[in-house]
Phi, psi and omega in degrees: 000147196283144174050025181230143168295168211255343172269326181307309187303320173266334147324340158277292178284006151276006159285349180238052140242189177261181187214127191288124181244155161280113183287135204271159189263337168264050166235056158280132196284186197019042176257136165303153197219114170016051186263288206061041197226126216282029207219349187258144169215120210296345202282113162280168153329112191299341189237195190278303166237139194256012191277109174319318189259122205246111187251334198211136188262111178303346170290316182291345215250009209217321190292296164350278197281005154287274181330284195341297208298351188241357170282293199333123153327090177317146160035052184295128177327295166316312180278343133335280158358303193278300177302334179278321195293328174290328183293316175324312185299323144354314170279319177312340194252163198251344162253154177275161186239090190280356176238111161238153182236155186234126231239134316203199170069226198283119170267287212288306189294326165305287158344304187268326179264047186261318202009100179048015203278108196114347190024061180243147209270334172221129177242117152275128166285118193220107172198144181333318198245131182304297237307321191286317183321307208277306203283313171292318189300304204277318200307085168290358165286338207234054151296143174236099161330146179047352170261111178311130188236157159210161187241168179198165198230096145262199177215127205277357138317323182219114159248139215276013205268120169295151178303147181018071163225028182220142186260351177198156183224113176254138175228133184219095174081018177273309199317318216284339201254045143244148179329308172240057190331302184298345165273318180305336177279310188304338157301328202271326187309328204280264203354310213256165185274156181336106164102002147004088177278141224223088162242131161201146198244138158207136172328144169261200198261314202272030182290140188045026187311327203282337221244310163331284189292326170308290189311305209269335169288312188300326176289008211235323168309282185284336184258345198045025141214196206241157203195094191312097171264347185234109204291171182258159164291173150284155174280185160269307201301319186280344174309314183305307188281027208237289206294298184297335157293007186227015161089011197294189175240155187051133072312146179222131174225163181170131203234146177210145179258119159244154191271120163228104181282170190216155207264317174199209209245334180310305195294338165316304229268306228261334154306287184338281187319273217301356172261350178078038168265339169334161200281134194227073158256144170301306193253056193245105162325120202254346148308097181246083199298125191347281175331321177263342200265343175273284188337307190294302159319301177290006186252286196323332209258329165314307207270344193218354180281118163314209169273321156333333193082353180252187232236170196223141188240152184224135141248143184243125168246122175282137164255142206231131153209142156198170189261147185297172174260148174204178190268341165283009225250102181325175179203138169310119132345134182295170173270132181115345160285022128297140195231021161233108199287176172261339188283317234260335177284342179299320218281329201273296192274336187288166185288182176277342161305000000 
């Protein structure tokens, strides 16, 4: 890789395995945080994840976004990016929303780019790491004016929210790292009150494809098999069947890509960390041997570094929206109430063929 030593480069991509960290005594999950707010409710899971299928270690992914928070990019380009597009749909709607709860992932960002949008009047902060709640609690630049904000330290698996005490629920980039997505939407649906609103951004499959085809050659080169460094994603085709499984109404789906080039791959991995994306898979090598982390880098800088020299990392983000059900909510007409045949619209409209 141009201009970098061969110890800095793997020291860079050994971020994305894992790391033992020492537990703070105040970084206990689902615990209240300087809320008082009759919107919390303490009862929880008895245990840490209720999903049979354990894909992502959640502790760790909580350690993550601890580092993050003292890491994290004032006013990161992407994480910006994202969060406006999502907030955008707000304006499409004619109704307000005066309790919104906000879901783990861009906190900070959500927060400062809400400006009024939604005319919503309280805002809950809600995510798995004390350290970021507290780094949102302090940040007095992303103050949201006229809104009463309160924080809570959950886990979006067991979300600590009374049942229909929310008017609108945002998650922008949190979803994707939990075990059992379709119970964590299904929960947020219980959360919000009749005619609800539901938005959430979460990484898609084809997110780091460049950082992907790099990792699987060199290990299939230097190791001679493959060894999962890049956690997997949701499809686009599953988003539609998420939002419906999880009983919303209107589901909306709609996905967009950005490009974010990089000086290298250090600065790729090293973005990643300030964002707490780094890999939290249960069953993730926690070795990372010299020899492939050279390979990987010299593969990613062959195959995808411009004339310029950097190098373009690609995430896909999927957009999710849906709604609480309610009796004012358009609905399918039942079947067989049509008064217009499909022959009589072929014989009108069809071609002569």
């Amino acid at each position: 890789m141009r201009g970098l030593s061969p110890s800095t480069i793997i020291r860079s991509f050994s971020l994305l395995r894992s790391t033992r960290w020492r537990d703070s005594p105040n970084s206990i999950l689902c615990c209240s945080f300087c809320t008082g707010d009759d919107n919390y409710d303490g009862r929880i899971g008895d245990g840490m994840q209720s999903s049979k299928v354990k894909v992502f270690d959640r502790d760790l992914k909580r350690k993550q976004r601890d580092r993050a928070a003292w890491l994290m990019r004032p006013k990161d380009s992407l994480v910006d990016s994202v969060a406006e597009n999502l907030l955008d749909r707000l304006e499409d709607c004619k109704k307000t929303f005066p309790t919104a709860l906000c879901l783990g992932g861009s906190l900070e960002a959500i927060r400062r780019l809400l400006r009024g949008r939604g005319s919503v009047e309280k805002l809950i902060m809600m995510d798995a790491s004390h350290d970021m709640i507290k780094l949102c609690k302090d940040d007095t630049d992303a103050h949201v004016q006229d809104v009463e904000t309160s924080f809570v330290v959950g886990d979006e698996e067991f979300l600590p929210i009374k049942e229909s005490s929310v008017d609108l629920v945002i998650s922008c980039l949190g979803l994707h790292w939990t075990n059992d997505l379709p119970g964590a939407m299904i929960q947020s649906r219980l959360a919000m009150k009749p005619d609800g609103l539901f938005l959430a951004a979460i990484f898609g499959g084809e997110t780091l494809r460049e950082l992907r085809i790099a990792c699987t050659l060199a290990h299939m080169e230097r190791e001679g098999g493959i060894s999962p460094r890049v956690s997997p994603l949701a499809q686009v085709r599953d988003a539609g069947n998420l939002l419906t499984r999880a009983g919303f109404t209107l589901p909306g789906v709609d996905v967009d890509e950005y490009v974010v080039r990089y000086p290298s791959a250090l600065e790729l991995v090293e973005h990643l960390r300030s964002m707490g994306e780094t890999n939290a898979l249960l069953q993730r090598n926690p070795i990372l041997k010299r020899e492939t982390a050279l390979a990987t880098a010299a593969i990613y800088d062959s195959m995808f570094a411009a004339e310029d020299g950097t190098i373009p990392a690609t995430f896909q983000v999927i957009y999710m929206t849906g709604w609480k059900e309610h009796p004012s909510q358009q609905k399918a007409k039942k079947r067989g109430s049509a008064t217009i045949s499909f022959n009589d619209i072929q014989k009108q409209f069809g071609n002569d063929n």
